[in-house]
VOBA-1610 file (N, C-alpha, C; in pm, whole numbers, padded with zeros to 5 digits, always signed):
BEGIN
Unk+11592+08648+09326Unk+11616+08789+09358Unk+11643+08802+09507Unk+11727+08832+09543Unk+11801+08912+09653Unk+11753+09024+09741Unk+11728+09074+09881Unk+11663+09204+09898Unk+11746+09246+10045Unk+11804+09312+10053Unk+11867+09344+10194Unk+11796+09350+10304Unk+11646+09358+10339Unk+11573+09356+10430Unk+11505+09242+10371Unk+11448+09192+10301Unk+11337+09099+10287Unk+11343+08988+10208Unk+11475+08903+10213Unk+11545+08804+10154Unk+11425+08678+10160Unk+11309+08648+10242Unk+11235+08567+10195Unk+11162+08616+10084Unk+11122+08720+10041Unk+11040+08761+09952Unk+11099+08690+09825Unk+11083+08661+09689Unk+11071+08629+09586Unk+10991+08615+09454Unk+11037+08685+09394Unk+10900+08717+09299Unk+10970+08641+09176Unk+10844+08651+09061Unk+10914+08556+08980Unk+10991+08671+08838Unk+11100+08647+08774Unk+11186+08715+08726Unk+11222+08660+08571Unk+11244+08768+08468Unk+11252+08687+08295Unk+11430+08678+08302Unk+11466+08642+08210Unk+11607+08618+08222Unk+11700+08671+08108Unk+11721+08583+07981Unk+11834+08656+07902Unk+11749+08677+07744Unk+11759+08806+07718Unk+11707+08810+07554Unk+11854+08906+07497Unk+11820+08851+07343Unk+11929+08983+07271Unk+11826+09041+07153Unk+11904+09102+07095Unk+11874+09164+06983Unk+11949+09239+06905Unk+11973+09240+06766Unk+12064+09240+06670Unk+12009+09301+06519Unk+12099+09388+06477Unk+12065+09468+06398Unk+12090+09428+06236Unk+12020+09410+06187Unk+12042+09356+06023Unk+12025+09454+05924Unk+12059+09431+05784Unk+12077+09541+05707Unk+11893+09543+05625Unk+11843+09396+05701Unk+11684+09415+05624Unk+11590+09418+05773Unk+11641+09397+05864Unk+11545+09410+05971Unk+11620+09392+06105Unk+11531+09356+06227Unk+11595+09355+06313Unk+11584+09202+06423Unk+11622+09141+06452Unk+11649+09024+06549Unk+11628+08998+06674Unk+11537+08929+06717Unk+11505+08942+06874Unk+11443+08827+06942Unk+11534+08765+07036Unk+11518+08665+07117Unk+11573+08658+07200Unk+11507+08596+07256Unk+11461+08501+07420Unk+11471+08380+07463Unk+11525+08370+07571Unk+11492+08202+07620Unk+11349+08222+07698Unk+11283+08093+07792Unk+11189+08077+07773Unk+11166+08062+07981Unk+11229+08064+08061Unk+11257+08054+08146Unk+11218+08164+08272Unk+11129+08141+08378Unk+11133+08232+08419Unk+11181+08193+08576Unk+11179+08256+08672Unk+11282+08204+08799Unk+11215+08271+08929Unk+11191+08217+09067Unk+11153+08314+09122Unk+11275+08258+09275Unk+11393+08310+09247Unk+11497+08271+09337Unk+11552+08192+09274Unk+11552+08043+09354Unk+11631+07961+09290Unk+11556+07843+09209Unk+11410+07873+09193Unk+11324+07785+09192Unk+11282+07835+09031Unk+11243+07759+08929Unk+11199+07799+08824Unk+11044+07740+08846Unk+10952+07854+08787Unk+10823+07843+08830Unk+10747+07863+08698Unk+10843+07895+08582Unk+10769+07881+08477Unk+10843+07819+08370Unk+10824+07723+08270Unk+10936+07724+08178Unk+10878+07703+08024Unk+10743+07814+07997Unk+10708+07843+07920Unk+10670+07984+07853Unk+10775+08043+07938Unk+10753+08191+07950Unk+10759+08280+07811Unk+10625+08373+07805Unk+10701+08472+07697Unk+10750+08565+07716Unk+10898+08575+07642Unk+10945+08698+07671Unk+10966+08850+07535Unk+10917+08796+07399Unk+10879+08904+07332Unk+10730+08935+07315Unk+10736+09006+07279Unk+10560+09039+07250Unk+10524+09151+07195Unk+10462+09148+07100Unk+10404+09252+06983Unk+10349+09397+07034Unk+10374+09493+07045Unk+10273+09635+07062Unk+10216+09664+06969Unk+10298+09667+06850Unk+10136+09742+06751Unk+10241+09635+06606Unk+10113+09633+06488Unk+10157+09617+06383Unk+10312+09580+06360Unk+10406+09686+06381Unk+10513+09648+06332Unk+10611+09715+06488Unk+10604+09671+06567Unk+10719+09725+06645Unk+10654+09580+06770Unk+10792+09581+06878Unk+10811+09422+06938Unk+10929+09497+07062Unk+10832+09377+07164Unk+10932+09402+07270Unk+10991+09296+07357Unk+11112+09252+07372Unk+11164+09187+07487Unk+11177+09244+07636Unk+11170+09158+07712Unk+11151+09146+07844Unk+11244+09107+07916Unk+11292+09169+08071Unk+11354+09089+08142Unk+11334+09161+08279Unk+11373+09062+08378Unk+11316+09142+08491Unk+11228+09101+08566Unk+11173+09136+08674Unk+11053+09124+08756Unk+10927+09129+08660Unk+10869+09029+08641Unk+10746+08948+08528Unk+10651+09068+08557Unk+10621+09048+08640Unk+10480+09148+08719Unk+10485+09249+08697Unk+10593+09406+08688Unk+10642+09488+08655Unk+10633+09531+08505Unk+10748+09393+08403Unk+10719+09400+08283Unk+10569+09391+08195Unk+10530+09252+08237Unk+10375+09239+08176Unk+10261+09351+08194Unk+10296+09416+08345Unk+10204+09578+08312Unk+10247+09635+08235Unk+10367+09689+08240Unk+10424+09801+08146Unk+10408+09758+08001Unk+10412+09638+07976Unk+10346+09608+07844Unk+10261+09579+07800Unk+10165+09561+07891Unk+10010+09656+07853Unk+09999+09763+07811Unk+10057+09886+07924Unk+10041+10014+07926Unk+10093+10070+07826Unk+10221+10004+07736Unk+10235+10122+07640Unk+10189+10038+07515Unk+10142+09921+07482Unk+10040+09873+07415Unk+09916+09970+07404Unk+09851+10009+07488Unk+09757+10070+07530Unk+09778+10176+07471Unk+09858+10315+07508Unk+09909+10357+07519Unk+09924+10434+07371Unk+10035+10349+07263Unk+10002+10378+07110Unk+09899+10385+07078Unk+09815+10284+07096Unk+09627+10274+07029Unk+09552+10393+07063Unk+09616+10472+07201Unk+09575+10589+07197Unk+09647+10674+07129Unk+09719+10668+07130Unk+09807+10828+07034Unk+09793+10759+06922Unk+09756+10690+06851Unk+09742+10684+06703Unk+09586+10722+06673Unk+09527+10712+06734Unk+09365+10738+06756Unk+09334+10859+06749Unk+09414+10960+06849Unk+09435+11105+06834Unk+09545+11145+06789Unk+09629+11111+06727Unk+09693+11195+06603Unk+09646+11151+06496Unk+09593+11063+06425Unk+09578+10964+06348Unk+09697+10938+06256Unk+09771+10878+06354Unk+09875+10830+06247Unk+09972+10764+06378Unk+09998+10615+06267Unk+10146+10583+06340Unk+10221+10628+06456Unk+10246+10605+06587Unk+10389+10615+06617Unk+10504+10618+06545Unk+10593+10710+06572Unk+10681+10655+06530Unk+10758+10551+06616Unk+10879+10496+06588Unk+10957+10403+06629Unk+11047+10492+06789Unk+11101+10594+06767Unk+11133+10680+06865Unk+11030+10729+06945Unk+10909+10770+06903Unk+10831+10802+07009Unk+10780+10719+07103Unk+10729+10608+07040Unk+10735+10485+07110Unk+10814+10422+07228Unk+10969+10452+07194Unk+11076+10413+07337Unk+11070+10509+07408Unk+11040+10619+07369Unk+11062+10770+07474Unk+10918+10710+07578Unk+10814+10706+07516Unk+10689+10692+07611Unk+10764+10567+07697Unk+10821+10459+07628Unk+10850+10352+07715Unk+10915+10342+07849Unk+10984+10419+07780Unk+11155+10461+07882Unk+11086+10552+08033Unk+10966+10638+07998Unk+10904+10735+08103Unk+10815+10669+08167Unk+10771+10521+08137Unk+10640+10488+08182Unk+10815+10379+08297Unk+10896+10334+08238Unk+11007+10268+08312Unk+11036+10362+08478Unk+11111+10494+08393Unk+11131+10592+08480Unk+11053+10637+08620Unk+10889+10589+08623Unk+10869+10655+08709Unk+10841+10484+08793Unk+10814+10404+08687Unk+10783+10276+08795Unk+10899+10244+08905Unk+11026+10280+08843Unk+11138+10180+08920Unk+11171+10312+09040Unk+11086+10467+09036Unk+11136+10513+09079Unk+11003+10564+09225Unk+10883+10512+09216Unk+10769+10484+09282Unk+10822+10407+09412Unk+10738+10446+09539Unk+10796+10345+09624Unk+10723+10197+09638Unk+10805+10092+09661Unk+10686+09950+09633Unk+10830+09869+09732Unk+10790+09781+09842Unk+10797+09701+09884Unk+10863+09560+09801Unk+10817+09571+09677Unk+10908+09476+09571Unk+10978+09591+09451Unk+11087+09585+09475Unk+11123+09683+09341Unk+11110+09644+09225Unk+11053+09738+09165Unk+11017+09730+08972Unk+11119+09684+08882Unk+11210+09654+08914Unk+11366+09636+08813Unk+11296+09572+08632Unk+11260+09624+08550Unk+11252+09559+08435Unk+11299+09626+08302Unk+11376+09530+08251Unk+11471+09581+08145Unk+11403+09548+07972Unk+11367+09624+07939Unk+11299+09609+07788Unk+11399+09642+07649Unk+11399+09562+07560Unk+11435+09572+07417Unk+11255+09650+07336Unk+11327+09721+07287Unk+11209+09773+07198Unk+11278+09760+07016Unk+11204+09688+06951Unk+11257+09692+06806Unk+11113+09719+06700Unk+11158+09836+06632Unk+11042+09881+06537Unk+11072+09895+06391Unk+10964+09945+06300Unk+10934+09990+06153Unk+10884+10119+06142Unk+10940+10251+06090Unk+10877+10324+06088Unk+10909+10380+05892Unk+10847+10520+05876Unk+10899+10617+05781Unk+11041+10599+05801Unk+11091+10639+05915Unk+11225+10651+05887Unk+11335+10544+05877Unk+11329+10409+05894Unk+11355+10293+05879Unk+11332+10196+06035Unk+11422+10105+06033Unk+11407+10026+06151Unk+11555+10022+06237Unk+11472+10049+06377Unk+11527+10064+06461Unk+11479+09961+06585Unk+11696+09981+06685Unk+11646+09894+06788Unk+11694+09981+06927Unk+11601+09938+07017Unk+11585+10083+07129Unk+11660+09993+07263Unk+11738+10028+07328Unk+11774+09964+07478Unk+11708+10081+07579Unk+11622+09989+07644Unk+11530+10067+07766Unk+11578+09985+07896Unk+11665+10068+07974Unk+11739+10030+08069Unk+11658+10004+08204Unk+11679+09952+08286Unk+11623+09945+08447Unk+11560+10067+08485Unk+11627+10134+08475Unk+11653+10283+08516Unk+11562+10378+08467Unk+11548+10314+08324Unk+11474+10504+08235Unk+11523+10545+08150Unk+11635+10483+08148Unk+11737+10514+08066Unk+11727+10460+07891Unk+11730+10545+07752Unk+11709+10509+07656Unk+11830+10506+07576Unk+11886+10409+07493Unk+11984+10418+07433Unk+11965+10342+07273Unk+11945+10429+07160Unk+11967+10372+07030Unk+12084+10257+06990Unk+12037+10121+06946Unk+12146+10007+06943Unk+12184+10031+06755Unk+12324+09989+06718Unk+12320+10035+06619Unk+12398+09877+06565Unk+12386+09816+06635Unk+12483+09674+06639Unk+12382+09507+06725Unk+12405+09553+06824Unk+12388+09427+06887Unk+12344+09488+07068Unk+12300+09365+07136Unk+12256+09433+07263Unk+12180+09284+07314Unk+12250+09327+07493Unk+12184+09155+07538Unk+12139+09223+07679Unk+12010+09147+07698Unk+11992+09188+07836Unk+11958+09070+07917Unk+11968+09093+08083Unk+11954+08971+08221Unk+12041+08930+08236Unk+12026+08854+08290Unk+12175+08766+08378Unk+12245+08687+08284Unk+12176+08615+08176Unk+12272+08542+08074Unk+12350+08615+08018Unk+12320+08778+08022Unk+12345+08851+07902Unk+12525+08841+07885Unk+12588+08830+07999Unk+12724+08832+08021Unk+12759+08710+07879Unk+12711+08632+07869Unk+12722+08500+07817Unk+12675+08514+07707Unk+12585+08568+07676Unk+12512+08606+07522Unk+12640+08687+07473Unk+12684+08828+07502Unk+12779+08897+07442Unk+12903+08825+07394Unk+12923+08719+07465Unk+13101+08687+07457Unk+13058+08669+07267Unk+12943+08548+07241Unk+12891+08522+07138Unk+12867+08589+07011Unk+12811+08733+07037Unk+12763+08840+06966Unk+12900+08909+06937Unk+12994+08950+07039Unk+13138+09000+07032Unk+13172+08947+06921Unk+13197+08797+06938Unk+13303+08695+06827Unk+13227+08700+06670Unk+13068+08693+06660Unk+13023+08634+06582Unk+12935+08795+06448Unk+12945+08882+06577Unk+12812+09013+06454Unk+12928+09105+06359Unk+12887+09082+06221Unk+12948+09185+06155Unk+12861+09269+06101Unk+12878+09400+06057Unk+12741+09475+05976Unk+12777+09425+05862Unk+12622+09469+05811Unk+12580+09418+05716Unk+12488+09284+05716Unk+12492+09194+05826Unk+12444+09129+05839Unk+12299+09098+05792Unk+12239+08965+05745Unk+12084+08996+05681Unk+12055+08856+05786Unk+11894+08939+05786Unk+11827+08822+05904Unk+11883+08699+05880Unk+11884+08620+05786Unk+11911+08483+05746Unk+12088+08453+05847Unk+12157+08527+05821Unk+12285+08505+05898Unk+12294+08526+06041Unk+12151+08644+06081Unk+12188+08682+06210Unk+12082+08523+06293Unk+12034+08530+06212Unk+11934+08425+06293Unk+12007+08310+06364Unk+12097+08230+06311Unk+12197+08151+06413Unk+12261+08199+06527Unk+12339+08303+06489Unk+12422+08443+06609Unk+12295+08425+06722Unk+12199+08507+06683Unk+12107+08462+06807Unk+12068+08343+06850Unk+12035+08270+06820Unk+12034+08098+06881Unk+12156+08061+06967Unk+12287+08092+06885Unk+12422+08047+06984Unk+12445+08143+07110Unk+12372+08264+07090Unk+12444+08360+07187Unk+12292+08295+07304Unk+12192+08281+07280Unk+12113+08226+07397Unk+12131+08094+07452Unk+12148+08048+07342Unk+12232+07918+07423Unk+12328+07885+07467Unk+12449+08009+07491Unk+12592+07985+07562Unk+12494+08023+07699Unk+12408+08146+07671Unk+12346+08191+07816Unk+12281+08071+07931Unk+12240+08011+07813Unk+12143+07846+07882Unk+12226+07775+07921Unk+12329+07739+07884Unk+12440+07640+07888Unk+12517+07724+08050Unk+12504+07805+08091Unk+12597+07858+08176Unk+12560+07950+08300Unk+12423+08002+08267Unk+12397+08039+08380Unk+12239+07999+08405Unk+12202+08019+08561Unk+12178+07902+08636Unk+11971+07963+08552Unk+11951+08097+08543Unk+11833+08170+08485Unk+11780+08152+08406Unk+11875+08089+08306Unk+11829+08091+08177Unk+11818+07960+08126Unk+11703+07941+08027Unk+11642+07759+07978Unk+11585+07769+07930Unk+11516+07622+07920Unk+11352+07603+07866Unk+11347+07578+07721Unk+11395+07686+07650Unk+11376+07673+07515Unk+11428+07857+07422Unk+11390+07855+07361Unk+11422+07970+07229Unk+11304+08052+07186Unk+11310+08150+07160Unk+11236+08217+07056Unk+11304+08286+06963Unk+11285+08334+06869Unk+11306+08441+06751Unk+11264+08479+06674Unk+11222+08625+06681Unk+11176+08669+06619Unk+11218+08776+06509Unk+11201+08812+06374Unk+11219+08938+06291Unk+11098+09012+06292Unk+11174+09184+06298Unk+11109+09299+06283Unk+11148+09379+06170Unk+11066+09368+06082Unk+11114+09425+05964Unk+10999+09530+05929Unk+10990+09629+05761Unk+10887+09696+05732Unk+10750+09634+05688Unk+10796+09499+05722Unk+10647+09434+05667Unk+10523+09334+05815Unk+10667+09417+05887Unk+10600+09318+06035Unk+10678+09234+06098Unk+10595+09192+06233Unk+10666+09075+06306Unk+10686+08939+06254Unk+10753+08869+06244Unk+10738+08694+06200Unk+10822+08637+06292Unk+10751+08484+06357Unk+10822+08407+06417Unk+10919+08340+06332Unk+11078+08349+06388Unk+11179+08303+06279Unk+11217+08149+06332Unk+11163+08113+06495Unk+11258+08017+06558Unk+11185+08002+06665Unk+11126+07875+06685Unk+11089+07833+06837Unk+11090+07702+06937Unk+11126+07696+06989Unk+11190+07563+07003Unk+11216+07525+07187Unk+11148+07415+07230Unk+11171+07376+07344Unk+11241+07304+07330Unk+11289+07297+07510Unk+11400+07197+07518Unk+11361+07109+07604Unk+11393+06955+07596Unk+11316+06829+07630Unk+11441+06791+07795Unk+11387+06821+07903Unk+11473+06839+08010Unk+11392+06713+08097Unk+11319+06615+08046Unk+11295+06482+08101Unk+11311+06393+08097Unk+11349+06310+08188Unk+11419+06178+08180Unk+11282+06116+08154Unk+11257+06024+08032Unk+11150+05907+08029Unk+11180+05804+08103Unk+11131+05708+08197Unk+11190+05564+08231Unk+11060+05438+08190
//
């Protein structure tokens, strides 16, 4: 990360996830890589992670930033389901997300907050996948969606390869190739894979997989 006044600073940063919309659920992965400049300082990183029962979030961005904020709206549901007694829904859920985004990146801090979240859920009303921008910004995905620096490299993939209709079983490769053109090409992204499905019955790991980057002698 880059800073116009404070170019030694470096914090450590997640890199490329997508996520992809199926006609039985929804698709979501990550490489495994995390970076703080030019230096990789983690390469066991997680970058989805569960909020409640049936809804899941990817990560990218300034680590430190994300991993609070995904506490906080972890947190967050367990309270509003406690006092409403009932469920989130899947939309209420990104709206809280998107506002708890909104005010971090917009707070003053010496390291800026930059963190970009995928939100994918189960509700009453079916399943949905949420783009929660840098910014605050919320946008319903009705297709496909890549975020971080690979992401340039994930899309070319997702472009050529997503048709609707798609069922987890088909999308599950699409995501593997589109993170691995990202790995293959830009300098952020590695380590290994995840994937996960979000469907009405819950999260399941679909895909996980390191990558063996040592020479034995």
């Amino acid at each position: 990360m880059v800073f116009s006044k404070m170019e030694s600073i470096k914090v450590k940063k997640g890199t490329t996830t997508v996520g992809i919309v199926c006609k039985d659920g929804v698709i979501l992965g990550a490489d495994k890589r995390a970076t703080a400049g030019s230096l990789i300082v983690d390469k066991k990183s997680q970058k989805i992670f569960k909020i409640t029962d049936k809804m899941a979030i990817t990560m990218a961005g300034t680590v430190s930033d994300a991993q609070l904020l995904y506490k906080l709206i972890k947190a967050e549901l367990k309270l509003k389901q406690f006092r409403t007694e009932r469920e989130p829904s899947v939309k209420e859920s990104a709206n809280l997300l998107a506002g708890m985004i909104y005010s971090n990146i917009r707070k003053f801090s010496i390291i800026p907050g930059i963190s970009h979240f995928l939100l994918a859920g189960a509700d009453s009303e079916g399943i949905h996948l949420y783009d929660l921008f840098a910014d605050g910004s919320i946008t319903e995905i009705d297709d496909y969606v890549s975020t971080g620096s690979g992401s340039v490299m994930a899309y070319g993939v997702l472009e050529v390869m997503y048709r609707k209709e798609l069922t987890l079983k088909e999308a599950l490769p699409i995501a593997i190739k589109a993170i691995n053109s990202a790995m293959s090409r830009d300098t952020y992204t590695g380590e290994g894979i995840d994937v996960v499905s979000v469907t009405g019955e819950g999260i399941k790991t679909l895909f996980e997989k390191m990558l063996e980057t040592t020479i034995k002698v």
